[in-house]
N, C-alpha and C positions, 0 to 999 in steps of 0.2 A: 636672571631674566624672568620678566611675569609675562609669558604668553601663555594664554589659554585656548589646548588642544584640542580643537575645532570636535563635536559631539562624534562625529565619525571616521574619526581615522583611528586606523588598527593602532593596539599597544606595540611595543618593541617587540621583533620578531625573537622568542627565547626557547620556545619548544620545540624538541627535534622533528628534523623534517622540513621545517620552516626555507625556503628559498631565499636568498640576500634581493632587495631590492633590486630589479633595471628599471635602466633609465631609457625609455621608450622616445619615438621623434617626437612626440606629440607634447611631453612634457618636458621632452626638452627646450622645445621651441617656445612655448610658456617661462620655462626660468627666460631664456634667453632676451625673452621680449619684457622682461621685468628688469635685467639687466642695464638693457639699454637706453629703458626709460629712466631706469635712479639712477644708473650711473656712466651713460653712454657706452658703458662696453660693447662692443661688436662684437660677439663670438659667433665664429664658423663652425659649419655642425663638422669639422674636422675635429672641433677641441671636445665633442661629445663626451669620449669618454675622461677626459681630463675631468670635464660640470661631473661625470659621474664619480669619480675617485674624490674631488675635494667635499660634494656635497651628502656626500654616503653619512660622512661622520655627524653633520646636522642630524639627517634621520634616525640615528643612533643616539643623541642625546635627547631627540625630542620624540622618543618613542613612536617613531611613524614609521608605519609598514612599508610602506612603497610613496611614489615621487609623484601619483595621482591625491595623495594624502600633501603631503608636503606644498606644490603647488596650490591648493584649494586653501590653506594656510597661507601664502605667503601673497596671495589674491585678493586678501581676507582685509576687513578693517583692522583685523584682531595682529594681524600679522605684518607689522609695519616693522615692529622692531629684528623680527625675523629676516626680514628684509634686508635689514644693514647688514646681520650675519652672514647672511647670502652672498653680500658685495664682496663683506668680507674674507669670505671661504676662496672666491674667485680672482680676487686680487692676488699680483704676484708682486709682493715684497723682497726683492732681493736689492741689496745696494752693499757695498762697502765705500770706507775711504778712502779718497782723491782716487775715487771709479772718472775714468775717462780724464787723467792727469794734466792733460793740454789744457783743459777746461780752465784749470785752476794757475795755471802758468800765465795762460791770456790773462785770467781776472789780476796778476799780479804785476803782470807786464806792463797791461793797457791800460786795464781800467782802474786799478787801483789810482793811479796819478790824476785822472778827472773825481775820482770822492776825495782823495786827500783835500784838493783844492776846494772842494765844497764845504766841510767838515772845517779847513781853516776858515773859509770866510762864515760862520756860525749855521751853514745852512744842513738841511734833514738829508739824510741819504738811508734809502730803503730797500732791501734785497730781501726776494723772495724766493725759497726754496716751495716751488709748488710740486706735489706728489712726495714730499720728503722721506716717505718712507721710514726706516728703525733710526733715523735722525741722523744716518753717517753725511751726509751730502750736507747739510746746513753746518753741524759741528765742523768739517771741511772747510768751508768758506770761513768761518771764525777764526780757524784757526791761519789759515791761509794773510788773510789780514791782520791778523795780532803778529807775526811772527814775519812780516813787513812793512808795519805803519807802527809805530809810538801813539798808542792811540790814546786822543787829550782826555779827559776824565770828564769833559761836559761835552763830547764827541755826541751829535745826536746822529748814531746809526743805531740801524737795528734790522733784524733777521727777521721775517714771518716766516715760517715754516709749515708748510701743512701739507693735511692726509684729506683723503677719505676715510679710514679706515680709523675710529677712533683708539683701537688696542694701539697699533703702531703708534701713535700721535702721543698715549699713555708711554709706551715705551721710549721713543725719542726726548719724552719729556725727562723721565727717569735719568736716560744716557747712560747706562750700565752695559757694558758689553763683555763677553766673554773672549778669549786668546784668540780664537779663529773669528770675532768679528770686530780684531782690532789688525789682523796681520799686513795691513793696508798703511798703517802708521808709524813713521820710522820710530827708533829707540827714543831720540833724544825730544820729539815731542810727544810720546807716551809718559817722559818721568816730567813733561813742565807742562803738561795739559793733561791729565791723570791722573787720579788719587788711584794706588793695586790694594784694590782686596782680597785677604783670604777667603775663600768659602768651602763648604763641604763639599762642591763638587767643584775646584779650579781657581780658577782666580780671575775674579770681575775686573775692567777697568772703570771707573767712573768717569765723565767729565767733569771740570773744575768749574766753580763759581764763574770763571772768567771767561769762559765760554758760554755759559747756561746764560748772563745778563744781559747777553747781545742779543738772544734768539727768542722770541715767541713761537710758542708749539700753540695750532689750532686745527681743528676738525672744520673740513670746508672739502664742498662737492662743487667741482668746477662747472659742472653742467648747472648750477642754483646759482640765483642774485650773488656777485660776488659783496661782502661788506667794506671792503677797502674804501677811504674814502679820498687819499692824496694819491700819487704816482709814484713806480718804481724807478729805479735807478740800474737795477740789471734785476733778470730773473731766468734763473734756473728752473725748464720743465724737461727733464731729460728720462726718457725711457715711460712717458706717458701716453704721449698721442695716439704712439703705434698701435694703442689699445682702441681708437676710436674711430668712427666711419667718417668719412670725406666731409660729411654735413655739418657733424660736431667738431672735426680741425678746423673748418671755414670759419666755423662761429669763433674759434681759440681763437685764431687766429687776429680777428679782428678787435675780442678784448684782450689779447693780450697789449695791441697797438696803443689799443684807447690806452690803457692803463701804465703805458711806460711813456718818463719822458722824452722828450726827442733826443737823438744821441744814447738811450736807455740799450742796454745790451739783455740778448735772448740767447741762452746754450739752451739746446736740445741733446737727445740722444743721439748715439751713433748712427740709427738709421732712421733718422727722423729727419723731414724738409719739409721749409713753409713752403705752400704751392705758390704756383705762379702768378696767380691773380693776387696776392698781396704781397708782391716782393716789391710792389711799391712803396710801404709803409716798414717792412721787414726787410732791409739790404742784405744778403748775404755780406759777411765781415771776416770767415778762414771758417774751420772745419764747423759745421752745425754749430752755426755761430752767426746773429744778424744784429743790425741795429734800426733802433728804430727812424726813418728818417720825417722829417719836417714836412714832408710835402701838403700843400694850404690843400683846406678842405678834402681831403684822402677818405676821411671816415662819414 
């Protein structure tokens, strides 16, 4: 990373004596409102000390004394890329495979039978894993439909997958996962969607070509112009929103509508609901689960 460390902020705290950075209200409330503006995050100054445990280690590599350094960086023109790391540090990446298992049960029950039929008559069907996280939730769904549809070889589907976070995004791309972030996936679709590597510390599983051809991995902030330029067909944003204030779910809310077709299915996470003012466009359809309905002129 080329950022250059603003003319006055302290070097790395290394001489005895030296106190560890705090992280005061004032600077907090500065990350926070930087937060919120790049990436809608809401943080409650409950999560205080959390900003201060994950962003300790930023100060740490970029030689700053304390968080009145760091913000005046990160404030900066100089400090845009810094920026992303910050989102980054802040974001919680956890997911494994067929997390929230119903999800994927519906998608094989219901919805698979309306793409089948679109797929025979030569038409596009599009599924988007938005928030994807280390990529287990999109590989899920691929594997979910391979392993219940004969899928035709001029089949036009495909997976968008994406982050904020472009490491993740990097790593989902990869698809490499280690033993505790495959424990999620039974035996006999680890030996027919897996290549096992040995390595010096364990054993990677990879995913196979035939999973990787379905999916595009891409870096994309939901709060920015989305580029998409057809409609979804289902879309997964599950364990996202909860992260965002009632203003930025409103607005979700509203593109996610635009951008599915009618009939187009939405899973959420567990403790995630579209509000009331657009369950006219979002029907509930079983557990954090809606579809989009038709209704003229809605948007």
């Amino acid at each position: 990373m080329n950022i250059a460390t603003p003319h006055h902020a302290a070097r790395r705290p290394g001489s005895p004596g030296r106190a560890r950075p705090k992280l005061d209200q004032k600077a907090f409330e500065r990350i926070a409102a930087i937060a919120l503006a790049d990436a809608g995050l809401d943080i409650a100054p409950s999560k205080m000390a959390m900003v201060h445990t994950r962003l300790a280690r930023r100060l740490r590599a970029l030689g700053l004394a304390d968080y009145e350094a760091y913000c005046s960086l990160i404030e900066s023109p100089e400090g845009s890329d810094e920026r992303r790391e910050m989102i980054s540090s802040l974001t919680t990446n956890v997911s494994h495979f067929f997390r929230e298992d119903h999800h994927f049960e519906r998608l094989v029950q219901e919805v698979l039978p309306g793409l089948r039929k679109k797929i025979e008559a030569g038409q596009r069907v599009r599924i988007w894993s938005a928030g994807c996280s280390n990529g287990q939730e999109p590989y899920t769904i691929a594997m979910s439909i391979l392993e219940n549809y004969a899928l035709p070889e001029q089949a036009d589907l495909r997976i968008l997958a994406s982050d904020i976070d472009p490491k993740v995004v990097a790593f989902a791309r990869r698809g490499a996962y280690d033993e505790r972030m495959v424990s999620g996936v039974a035996a006999e679709l680890l030996e027919k969607y897996f290549t096992r590597q040995k390595t010096g510390t364990g054993t990677t599983w990879v995913t196979s070509q035939q999973l990787k051809r379905l999916i595009s991995f891409r870096e994309l902030n939901l709060l920015k112009p989305w580029p998409m330029q057809g409609k979804f067909d289902v879309i997964f944003c599950r364990n996202v929103v909860i992260y965002f204030n009632e203003e930025t779910q409103q607005e979700l809310w509203k593109n996610f509508a635009r951008i599915l077709h009618p009939g187009g299915w939405l899973f959420l996470g567990h403790s995630e609901r579209v509000s009331e003012h657009y369950l006219d466009l979002l029907s509930p359809a079983g557990m954090t689960t809606y579809r989009r309905t038709d209704t003229p002129g809605a948007l």
